[in-house]
One Martini backbone bead per residue (centre of mass of N, CA, C, O) as a GRO file, in nm:
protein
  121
    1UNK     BB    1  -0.955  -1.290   0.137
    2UNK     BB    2  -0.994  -1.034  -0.067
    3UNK     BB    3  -0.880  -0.810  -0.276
    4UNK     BB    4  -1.002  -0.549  -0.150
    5UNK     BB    5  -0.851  -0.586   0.134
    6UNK     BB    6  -0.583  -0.620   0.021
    7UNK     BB    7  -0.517  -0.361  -0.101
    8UNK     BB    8  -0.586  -0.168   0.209
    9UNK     BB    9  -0.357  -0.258   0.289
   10UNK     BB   10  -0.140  -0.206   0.081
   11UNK     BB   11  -0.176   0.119   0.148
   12UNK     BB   12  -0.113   0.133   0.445
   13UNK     BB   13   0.133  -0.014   0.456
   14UNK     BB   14   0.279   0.229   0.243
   15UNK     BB   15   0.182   0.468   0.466
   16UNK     BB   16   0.372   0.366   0.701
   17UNK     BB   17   0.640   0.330   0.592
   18UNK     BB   18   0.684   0.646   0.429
   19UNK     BB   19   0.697   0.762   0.713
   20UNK     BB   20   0.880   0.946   0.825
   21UNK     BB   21   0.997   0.970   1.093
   22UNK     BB   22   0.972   1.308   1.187
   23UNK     BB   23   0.643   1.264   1.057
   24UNK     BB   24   0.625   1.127   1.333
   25UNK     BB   25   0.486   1.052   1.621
   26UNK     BB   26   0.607   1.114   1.946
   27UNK     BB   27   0.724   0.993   2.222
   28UNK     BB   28   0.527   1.080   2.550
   29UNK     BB   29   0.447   1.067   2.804
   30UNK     BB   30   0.160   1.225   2.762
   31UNK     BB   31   0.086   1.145   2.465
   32UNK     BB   32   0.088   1.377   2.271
   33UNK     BB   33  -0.107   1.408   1.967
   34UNK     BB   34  -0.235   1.223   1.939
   35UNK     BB   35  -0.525   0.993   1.793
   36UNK     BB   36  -0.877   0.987   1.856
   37UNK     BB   37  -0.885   0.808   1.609
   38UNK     BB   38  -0.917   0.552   1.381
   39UNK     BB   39  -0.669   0.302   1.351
   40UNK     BB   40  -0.363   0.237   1.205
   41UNK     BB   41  -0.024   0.148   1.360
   42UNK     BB   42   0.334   0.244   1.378
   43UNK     BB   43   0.606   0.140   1.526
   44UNK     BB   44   0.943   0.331   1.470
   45UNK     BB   45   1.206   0.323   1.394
   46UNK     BB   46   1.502   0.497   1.272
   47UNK     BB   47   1.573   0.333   1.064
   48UNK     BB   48   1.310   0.164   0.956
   49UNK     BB   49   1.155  -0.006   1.155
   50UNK     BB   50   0.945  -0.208   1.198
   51UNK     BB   51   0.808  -0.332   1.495
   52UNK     BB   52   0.458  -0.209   1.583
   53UNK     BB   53   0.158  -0.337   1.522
   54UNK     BB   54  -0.170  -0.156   1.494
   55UNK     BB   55  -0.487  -0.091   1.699
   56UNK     BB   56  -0.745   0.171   1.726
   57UNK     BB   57  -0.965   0.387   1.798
   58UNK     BB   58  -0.744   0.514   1.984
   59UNK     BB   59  -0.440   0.586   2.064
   60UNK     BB   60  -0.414   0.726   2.333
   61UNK     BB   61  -0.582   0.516   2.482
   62UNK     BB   62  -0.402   0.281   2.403
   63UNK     BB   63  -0.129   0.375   2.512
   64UNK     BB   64  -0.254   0.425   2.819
   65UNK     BB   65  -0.338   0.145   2.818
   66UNK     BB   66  -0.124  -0.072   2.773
   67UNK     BB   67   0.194  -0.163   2.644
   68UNK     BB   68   0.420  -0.387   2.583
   69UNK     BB   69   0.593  -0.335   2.345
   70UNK     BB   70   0.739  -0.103   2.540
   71UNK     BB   71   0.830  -0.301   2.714
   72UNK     BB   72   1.020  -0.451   2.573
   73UNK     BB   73   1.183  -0.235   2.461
   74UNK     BB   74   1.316  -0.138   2.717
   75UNK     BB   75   1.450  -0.435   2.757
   76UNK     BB   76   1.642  -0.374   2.502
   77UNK     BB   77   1.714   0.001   2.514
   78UNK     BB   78   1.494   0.134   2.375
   79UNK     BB   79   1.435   0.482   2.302
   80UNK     BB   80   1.184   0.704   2.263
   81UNK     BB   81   1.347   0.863   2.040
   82UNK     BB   82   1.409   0.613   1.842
   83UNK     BB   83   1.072   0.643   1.840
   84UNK     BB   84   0.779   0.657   1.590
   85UNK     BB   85   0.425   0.685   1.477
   86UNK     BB   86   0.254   0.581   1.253
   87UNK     BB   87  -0.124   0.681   1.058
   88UNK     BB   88  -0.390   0.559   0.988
   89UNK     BB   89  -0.709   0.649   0.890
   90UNK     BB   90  -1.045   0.508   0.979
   91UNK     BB   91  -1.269   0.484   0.850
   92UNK     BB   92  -1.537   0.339   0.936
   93UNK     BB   93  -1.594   0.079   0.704
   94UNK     BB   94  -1.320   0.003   0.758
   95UNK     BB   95  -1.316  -0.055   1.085
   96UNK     BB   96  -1.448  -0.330   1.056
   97UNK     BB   97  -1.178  -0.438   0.899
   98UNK     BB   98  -0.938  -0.422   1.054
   99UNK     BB   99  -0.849  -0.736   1.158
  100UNK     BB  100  -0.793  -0.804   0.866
  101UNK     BB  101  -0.589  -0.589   0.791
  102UNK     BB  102  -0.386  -0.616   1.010
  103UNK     BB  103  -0.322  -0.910   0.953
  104UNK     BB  104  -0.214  -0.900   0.707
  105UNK     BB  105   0.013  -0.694   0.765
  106UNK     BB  106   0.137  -0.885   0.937
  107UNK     BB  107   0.178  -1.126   0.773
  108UNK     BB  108   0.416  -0.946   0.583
  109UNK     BB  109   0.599  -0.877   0.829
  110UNK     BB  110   0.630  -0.933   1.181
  111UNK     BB  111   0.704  -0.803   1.384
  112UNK     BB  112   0.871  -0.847   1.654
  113UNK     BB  113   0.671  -0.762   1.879
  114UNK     BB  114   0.460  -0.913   1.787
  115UNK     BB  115   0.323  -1.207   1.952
  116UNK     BB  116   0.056  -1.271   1.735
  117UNK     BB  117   0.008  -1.424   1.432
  118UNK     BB  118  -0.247  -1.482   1.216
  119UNK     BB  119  -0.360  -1.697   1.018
  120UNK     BB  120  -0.462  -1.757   0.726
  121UNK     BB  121  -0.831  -1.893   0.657
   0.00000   0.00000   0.00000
C-alpha cells in the first residue's frame, strides 16, 4: 500500500482517537442520529479504548442490520452507556479505498472485537 493511502489512514485514525466520548453518537436502541452517509467508524468504550473499528456506507444502516461486535460487547456485560461511536465521513474517492483503509486502521489498532485483520498483501 503506498504511502499517500498510509497518511489517510493515519488522519482518520487519530480523529477516531480525539473524538471525546461525550461527542461520539451515543448507541440507542433506535440508532438515533447516527450518519447516513460513507465512512470509518469506531465504537469506543468510555475508558478511551477502541473495542471495534468498522465501515459502512451508512452507519445506521450498518448497525441496524446486525452487528456481532454488540453481540460479544454484551456478553462481556459492557452497558450501551459505556460506549459511543467516532465518525469520520468519507468522500466518494476515499470510499473507494476504505477496504485498504479500514485494514491499515486494524492492523495498528487490533480492536479486541475485530474477529479478522487481515495481513498486509
Amino acid at each position: 500500500m503506498n504511502d499517500e493511502l498510509r497518511a489517510k489512514a493515519d488522519r482518520m485514525l487519530a480523529v477516531l482517537y480525539s473524538t471525546d466520548f461525550d461527542r461520539g453518537h451515543p448507541i440507542t436502541k433506535e440508532l438515533e442520529g447516527l450518519p447516513s452517509h460513507p465512512g470509518i467508524y469506531a465504537i469506543k468504550h468510555r475508558s478511551g479504548e477502541i473495542l471495534y473499528v468498522g465501515k459502512g456506507k451508512g452507519l445506521r444502516e450498518r448497525l441496524k442490520n446486525g452487528h456481532k461486535a454488540f453481540f460479544w460487547a454484551w456478553v462481556e456485560g459492557i452497558q450501551t452507556e459505556e460506549v459511543s461511536i467516532a465518525f469520520v465521513s468519507l468522500p466518494f474517492e476515499d470510499w473507494l479505498q476504505s477496504l485498504e483503509i479500514e485494514v491499515l486502521i486494524l492492523q495498528k489498532l487490533r480492536p479486541r472485537y475485530n474477529s479478522q485483520i487481515r495481513q498486509e498483501e
